[in-house]
PDB file of N, CA, C, O and CB in Angstrom:
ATOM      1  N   UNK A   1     201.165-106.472  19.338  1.00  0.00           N
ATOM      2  CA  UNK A   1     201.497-106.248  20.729  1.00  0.00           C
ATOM      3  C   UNK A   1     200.985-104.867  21.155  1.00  0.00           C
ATOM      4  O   UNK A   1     201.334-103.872  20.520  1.00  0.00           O
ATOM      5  CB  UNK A   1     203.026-106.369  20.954  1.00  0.00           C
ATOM      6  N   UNK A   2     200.382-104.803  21.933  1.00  0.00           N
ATOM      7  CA  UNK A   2     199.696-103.737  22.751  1.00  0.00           C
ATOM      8  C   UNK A   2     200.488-102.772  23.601  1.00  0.00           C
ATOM      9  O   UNK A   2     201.084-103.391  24.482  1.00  0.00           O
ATOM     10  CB  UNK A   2     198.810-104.370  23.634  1.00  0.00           C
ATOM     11  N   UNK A   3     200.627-101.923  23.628  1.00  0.00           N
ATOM     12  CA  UNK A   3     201.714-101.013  24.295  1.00  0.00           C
ATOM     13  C   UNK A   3     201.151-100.516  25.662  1.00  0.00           C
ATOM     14  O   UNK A   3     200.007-100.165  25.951  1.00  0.00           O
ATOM     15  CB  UNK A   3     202.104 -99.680  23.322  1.00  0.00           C
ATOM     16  N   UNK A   4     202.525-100.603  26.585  1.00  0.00           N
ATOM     17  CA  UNK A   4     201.775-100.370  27.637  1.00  0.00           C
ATOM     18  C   UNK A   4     201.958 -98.282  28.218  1.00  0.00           C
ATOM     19  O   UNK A   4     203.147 -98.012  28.389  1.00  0.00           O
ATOM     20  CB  UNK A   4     202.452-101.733  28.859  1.00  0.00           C
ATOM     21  N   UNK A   5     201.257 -97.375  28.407  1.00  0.00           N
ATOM     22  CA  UNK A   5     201.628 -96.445  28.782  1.00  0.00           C
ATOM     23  C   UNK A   5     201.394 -96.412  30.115  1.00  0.00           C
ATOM     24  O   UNK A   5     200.386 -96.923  30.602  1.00  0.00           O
ATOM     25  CB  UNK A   5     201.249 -95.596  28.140  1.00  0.00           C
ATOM     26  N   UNK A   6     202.638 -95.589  31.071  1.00  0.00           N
ATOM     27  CA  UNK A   6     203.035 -95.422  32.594  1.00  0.00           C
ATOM     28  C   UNK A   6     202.974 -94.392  32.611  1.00  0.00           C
ATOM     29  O   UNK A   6     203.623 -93.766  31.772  1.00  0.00           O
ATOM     30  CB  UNK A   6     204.207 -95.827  33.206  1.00  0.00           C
ATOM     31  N   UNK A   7     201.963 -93.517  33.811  1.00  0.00           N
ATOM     32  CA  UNK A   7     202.285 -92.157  33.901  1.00  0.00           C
ATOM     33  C   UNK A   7     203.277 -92.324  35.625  1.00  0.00           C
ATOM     34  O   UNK A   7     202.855 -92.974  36.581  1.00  0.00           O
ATOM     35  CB  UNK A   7     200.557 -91.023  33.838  1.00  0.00           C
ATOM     36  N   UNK A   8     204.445 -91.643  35.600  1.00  0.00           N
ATOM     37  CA  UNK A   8     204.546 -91.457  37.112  1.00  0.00           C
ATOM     38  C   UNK A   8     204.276 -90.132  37.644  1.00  0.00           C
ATOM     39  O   UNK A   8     204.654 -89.041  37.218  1.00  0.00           O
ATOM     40  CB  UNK A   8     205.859 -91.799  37.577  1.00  0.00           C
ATOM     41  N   UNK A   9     203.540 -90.426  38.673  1.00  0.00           N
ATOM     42  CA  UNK A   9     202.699 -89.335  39.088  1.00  0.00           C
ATOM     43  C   UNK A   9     202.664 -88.926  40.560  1.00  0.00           C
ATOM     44  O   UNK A   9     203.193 -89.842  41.190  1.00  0.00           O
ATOM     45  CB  UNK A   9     201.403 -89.650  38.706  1.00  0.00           C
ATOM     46  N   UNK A  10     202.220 -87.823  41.489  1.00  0.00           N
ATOM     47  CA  UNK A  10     201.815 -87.324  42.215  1.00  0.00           C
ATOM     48  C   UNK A  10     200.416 -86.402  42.517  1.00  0.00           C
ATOM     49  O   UNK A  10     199.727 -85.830  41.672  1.00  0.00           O
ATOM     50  CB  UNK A  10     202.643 -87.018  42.275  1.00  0.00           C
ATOM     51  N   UNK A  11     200.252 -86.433  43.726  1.00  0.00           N
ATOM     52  CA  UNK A  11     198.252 -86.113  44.091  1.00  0.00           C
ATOM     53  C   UNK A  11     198.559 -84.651  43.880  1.00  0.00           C
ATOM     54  O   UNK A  11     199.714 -84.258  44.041  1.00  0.00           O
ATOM     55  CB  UNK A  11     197.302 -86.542  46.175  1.00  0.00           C
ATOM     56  N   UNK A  12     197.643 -83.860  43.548  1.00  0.00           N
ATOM     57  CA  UNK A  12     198.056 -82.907  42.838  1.00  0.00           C
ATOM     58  C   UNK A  12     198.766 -81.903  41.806  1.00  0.00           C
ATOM     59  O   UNK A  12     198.756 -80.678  41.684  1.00  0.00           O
ATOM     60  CB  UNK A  12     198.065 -82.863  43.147  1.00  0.00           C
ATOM     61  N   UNK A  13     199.219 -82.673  41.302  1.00  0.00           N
ATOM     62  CA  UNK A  13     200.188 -82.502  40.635  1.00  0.00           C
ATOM     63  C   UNK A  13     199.798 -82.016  39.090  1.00  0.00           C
ATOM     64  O   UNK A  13     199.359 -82.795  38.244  1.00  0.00           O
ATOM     65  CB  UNK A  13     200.915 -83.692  40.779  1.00  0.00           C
ATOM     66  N   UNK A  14     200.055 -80.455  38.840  1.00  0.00           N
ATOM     67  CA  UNK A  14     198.820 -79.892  37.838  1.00  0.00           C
ATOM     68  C   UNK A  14     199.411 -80.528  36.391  1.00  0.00           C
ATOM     69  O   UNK A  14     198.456 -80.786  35.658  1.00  0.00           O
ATOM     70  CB  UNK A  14     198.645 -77.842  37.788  1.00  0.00           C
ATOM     71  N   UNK A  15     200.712 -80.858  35.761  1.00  0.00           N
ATOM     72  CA  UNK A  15     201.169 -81.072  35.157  1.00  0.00           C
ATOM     73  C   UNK A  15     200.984 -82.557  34.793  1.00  0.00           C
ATOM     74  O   UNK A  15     200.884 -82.836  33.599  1.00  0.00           O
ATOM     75  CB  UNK A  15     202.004 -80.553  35.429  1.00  0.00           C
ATOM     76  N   UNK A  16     200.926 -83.608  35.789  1.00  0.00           N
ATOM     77  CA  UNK A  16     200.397 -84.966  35.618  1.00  0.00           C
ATOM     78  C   UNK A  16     198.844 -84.762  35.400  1.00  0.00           C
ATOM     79  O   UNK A  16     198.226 -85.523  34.655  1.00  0.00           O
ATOM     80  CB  UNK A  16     200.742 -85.935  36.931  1.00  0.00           C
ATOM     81  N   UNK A  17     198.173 -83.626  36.123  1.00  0.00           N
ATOM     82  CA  UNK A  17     196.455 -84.193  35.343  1.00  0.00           C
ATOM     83  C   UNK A  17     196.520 -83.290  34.258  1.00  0.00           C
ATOM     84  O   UNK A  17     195.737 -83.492  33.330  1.00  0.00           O
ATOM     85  CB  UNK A  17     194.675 -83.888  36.370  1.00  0.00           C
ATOM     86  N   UNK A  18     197.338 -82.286  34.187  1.00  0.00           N
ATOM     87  CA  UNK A  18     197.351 -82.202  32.572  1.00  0.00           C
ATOM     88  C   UNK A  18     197.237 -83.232  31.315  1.00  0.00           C
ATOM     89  O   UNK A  18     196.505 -83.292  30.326  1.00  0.00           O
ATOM     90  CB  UNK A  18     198.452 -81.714  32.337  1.00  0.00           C
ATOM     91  N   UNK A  19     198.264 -83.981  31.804  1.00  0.00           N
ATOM     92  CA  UNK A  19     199.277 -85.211  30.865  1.00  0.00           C
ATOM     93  C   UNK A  19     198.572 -86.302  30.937  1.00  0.00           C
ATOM     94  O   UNK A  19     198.914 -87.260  30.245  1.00  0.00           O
ATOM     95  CB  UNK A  19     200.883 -85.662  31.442  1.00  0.00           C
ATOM     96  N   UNK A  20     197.354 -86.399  31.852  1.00  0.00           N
ATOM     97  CA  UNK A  20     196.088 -87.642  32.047  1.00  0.00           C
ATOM     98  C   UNK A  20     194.813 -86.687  31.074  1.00  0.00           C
ATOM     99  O   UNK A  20     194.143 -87.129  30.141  1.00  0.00           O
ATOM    100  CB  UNK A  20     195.462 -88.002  34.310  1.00  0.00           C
ATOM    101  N   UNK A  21     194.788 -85.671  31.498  1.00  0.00           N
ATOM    102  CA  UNK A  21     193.715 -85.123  30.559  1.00  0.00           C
ATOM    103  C   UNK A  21     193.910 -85.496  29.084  1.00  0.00           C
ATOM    104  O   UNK A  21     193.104 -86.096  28.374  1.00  0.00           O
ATOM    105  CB  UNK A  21     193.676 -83.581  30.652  1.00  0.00           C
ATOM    106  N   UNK A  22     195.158 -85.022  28.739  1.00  0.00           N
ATOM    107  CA  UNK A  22     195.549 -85.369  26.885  1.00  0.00           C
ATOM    108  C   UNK A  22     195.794 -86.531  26.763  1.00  0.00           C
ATOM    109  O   UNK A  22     195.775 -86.825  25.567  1.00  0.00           O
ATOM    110  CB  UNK A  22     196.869 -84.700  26.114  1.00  0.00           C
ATOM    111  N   UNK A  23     196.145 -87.823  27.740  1.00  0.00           N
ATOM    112  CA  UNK A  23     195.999 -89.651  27.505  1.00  0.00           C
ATOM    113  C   UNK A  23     194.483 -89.608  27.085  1.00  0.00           C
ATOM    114  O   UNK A  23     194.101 -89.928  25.959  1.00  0.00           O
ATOM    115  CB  UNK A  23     196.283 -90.885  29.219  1.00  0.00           C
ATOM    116  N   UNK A  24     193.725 -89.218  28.013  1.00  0.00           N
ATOM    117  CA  UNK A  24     191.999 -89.381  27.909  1.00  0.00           C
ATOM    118  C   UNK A  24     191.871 -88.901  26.415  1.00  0.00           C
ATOM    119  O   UNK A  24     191.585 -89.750  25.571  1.00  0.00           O
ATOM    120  CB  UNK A  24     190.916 -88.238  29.153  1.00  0.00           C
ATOM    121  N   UNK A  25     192.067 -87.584  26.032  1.00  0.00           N
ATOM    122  CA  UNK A  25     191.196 -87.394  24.736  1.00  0.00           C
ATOM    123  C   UNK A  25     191.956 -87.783  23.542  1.00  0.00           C
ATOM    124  O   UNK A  25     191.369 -87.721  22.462  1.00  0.00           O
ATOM    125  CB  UNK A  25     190.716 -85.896  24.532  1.00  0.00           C
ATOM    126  N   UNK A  26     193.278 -88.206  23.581  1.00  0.00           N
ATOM    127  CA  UNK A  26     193.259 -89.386  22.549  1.00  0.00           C
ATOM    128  C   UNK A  26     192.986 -91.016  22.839  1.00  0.00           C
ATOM    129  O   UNK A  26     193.513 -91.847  22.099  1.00  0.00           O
ATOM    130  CB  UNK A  26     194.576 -89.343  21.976  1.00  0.00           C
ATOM    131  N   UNK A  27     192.397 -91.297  23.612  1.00  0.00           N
ATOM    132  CA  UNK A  27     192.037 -92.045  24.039  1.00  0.00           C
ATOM    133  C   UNK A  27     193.029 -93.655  24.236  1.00  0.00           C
ATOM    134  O   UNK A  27     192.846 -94.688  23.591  1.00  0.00           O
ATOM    135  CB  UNK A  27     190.981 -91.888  23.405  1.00  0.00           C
ATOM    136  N   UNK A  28     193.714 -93.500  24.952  1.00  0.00           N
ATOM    137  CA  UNK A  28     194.760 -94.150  25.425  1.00  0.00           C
ATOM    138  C   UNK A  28     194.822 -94.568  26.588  1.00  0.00           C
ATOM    139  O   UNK A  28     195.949 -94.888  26.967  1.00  0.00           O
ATOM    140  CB  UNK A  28     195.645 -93.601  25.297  1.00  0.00           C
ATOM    141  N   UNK A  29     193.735 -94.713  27.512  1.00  0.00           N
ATOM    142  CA  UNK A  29     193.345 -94.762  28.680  1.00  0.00           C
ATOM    143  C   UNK A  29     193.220 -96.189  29.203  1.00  0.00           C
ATOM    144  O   UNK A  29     193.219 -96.264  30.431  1.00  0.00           O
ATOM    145  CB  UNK A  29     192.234 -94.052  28.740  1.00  0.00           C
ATOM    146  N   UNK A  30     193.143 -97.030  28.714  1.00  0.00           N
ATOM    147  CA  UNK A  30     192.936 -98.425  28.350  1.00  0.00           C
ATOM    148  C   UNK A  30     194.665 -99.006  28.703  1.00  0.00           C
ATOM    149  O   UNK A  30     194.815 -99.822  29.612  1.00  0.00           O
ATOM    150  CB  UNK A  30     192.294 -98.580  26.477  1.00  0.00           C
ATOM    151  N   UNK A  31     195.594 -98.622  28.096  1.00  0.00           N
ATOM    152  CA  UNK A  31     196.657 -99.232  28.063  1.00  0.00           C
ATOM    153  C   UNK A  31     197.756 -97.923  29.285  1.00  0.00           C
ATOM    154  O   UNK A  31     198.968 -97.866  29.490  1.00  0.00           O
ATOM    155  CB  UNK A  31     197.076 -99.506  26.182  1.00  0.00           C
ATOM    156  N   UNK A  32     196.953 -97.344  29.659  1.00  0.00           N
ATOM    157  CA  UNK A  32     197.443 -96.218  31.111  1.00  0.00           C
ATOM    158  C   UNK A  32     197.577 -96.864  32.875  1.00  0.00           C
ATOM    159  O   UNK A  32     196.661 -97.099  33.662  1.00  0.00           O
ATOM    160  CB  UNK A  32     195.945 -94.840  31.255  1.00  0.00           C
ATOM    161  N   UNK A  33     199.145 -97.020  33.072  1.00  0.00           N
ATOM    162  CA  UNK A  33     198.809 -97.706  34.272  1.00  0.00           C
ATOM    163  C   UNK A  33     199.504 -95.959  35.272  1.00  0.00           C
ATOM    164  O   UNK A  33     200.186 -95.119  34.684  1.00  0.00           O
ATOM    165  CB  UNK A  33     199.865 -99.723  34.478  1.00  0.00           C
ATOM    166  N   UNK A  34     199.184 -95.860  36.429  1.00  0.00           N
ATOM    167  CA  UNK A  34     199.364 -94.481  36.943  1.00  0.00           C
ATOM    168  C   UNK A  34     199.920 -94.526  37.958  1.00  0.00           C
ATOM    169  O   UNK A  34     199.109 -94.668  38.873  1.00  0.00           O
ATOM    170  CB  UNK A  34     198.335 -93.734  37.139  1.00  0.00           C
ATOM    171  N   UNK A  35     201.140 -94.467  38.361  1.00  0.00           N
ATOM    172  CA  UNK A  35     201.801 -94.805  39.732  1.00  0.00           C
ATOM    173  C   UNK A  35     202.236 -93.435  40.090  1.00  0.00           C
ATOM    174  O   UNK A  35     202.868 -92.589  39.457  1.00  0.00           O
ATOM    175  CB  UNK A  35     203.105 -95.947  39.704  1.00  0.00           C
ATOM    176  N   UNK A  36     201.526 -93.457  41.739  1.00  0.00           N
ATOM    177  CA  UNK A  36     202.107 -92.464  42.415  1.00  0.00           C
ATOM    178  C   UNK A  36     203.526 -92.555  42.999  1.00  0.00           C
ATOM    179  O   UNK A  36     203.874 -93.552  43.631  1.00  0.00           O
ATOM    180  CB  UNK A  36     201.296 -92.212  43.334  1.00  0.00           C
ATOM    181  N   UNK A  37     204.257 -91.620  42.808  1.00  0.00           N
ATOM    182  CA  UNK A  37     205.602 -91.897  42.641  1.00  0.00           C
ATOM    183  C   UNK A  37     206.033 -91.380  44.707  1.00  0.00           C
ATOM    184  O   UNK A  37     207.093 -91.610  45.290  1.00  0.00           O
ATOM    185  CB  UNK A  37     206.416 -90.671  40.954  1.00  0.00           C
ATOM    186  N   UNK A  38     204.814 -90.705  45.270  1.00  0.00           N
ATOM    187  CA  UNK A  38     205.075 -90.317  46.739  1.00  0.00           C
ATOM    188  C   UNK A  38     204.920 -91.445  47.152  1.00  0.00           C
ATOM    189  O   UNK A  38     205.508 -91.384  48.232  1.00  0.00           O
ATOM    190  CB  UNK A  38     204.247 -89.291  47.487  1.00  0.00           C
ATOM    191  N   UNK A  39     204.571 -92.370  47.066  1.00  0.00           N
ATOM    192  CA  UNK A  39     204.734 -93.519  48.083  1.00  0.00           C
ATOM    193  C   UNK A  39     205.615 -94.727  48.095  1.00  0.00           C
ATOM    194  O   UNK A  39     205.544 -95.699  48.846  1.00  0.00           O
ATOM    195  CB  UNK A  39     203.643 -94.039  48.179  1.00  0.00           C
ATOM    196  N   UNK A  40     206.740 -94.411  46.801  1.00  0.00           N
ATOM    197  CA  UNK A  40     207.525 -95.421  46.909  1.00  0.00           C
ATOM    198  C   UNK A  40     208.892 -95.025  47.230  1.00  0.00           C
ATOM    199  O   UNK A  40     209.767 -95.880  47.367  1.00  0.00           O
ATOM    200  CB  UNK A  40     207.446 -96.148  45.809  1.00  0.00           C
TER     201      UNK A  40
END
């Protein structure tokens, strides 16, 4: 079973593209779904 990772997130937000930068270089990007959390 494949795991799913959720970032909740906001546009700018230096700490979420931190936390997308380090998904990317272990490469986990594939199973990354990214919800902006301002529009709900």
């Amino acid at each position: 079973m494949e795991k799913e990772l959720i970032l909740y997130s906001t546009e700018g937000c230096h700490l979420c593209e931190m936390a997308l930068e380090l998904i990317s270089i272990i490469g986990l990007t594939e199973q990354l779904q990214v919800v902006d959390i301002a529009f709900r």
